[in-house]
C-alpha positions in Angstrom: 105.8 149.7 72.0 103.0 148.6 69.8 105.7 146.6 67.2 106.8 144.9 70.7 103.5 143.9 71.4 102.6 142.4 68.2 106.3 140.8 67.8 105.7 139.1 71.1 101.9 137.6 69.6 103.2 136.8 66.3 105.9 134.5 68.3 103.1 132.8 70.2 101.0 132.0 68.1 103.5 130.4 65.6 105.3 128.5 69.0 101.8 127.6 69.8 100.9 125.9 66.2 104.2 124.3 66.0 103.3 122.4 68.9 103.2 118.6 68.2 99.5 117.0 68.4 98.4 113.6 69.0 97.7 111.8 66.0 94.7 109.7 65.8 96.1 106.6 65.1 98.5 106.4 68.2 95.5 107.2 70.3 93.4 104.2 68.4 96.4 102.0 69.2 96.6 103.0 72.9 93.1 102.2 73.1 93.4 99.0 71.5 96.0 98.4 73.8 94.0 98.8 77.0 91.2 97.5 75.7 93.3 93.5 75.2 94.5 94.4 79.1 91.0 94.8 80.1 89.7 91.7 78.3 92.4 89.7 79.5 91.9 91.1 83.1 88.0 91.1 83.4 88.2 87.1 82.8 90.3 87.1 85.7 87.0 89.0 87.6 84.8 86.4 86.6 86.4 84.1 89.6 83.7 86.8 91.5 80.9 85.9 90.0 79.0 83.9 91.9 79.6 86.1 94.8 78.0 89.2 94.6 75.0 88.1 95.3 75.5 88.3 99.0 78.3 91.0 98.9 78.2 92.0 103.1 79.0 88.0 103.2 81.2 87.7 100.4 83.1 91.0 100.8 86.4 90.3 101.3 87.0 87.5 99.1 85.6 89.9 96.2 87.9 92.6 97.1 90.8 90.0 97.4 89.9 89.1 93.9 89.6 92.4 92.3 92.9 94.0 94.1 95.0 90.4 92.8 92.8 90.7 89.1 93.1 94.6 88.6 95.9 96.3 91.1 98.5 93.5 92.0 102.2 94.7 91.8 101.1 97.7 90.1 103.7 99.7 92.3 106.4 97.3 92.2 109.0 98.3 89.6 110.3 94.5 89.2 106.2 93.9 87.6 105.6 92.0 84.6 102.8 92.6 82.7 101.2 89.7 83.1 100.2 90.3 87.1 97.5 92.6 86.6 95.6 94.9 84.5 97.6 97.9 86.1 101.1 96.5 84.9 99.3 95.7 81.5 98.4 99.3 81.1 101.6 100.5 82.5 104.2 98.1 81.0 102.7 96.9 77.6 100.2 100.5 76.9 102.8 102.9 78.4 99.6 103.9 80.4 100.6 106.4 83.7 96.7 106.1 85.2 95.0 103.4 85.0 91.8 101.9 86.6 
């Protein structure tokens, strides 16, 4: 029972270190990535500037901003990458959250 026991551990730990790991260099990219969608997106925010400082006022035309800037067609599956920084992430990154 014991050889059973240690059979069994011996196959998880060599499934468990033959498991593939992220290298550092794909996750530098991926950042990199995102990092160009949210440079490209946040002068897109900058149409919002000048309102903030009276946001009750102000309100909706901010949130209109930041949904067309940050969110728009990011659930549409005919986006391009170009609409938003949620299809940039998604379509040029490979990102599956965003925000």
């Amino acid at each position: 029972m014991h050889i059973l026991w240690i059979a069994l551990v011996s196959l998880l730990i060599s499934q468990d270190s033959a498991a593939p790991t992220a290298d550092s260099t794909d996750v530098e990219s991926v950042a990199g990535c995102i990092r160009s969608c949210s440079n490209e997106y946040g002068k897109c925010l900058t149409k919002a500037n000048g309102l903030w400082h009276s946001y009750t006022h102000n309100r909706n035309r901010i949130l209109a901003i930041v949904r067309k800037c940050c969110l728009y067609n990011e659930k549409n599956p005919d986006a391009r990458e170009t609409d938003s920084f949620a299809t940039c992430a998604k379509i040029r990154c490979g990102a599956m959250l965003y925000g």
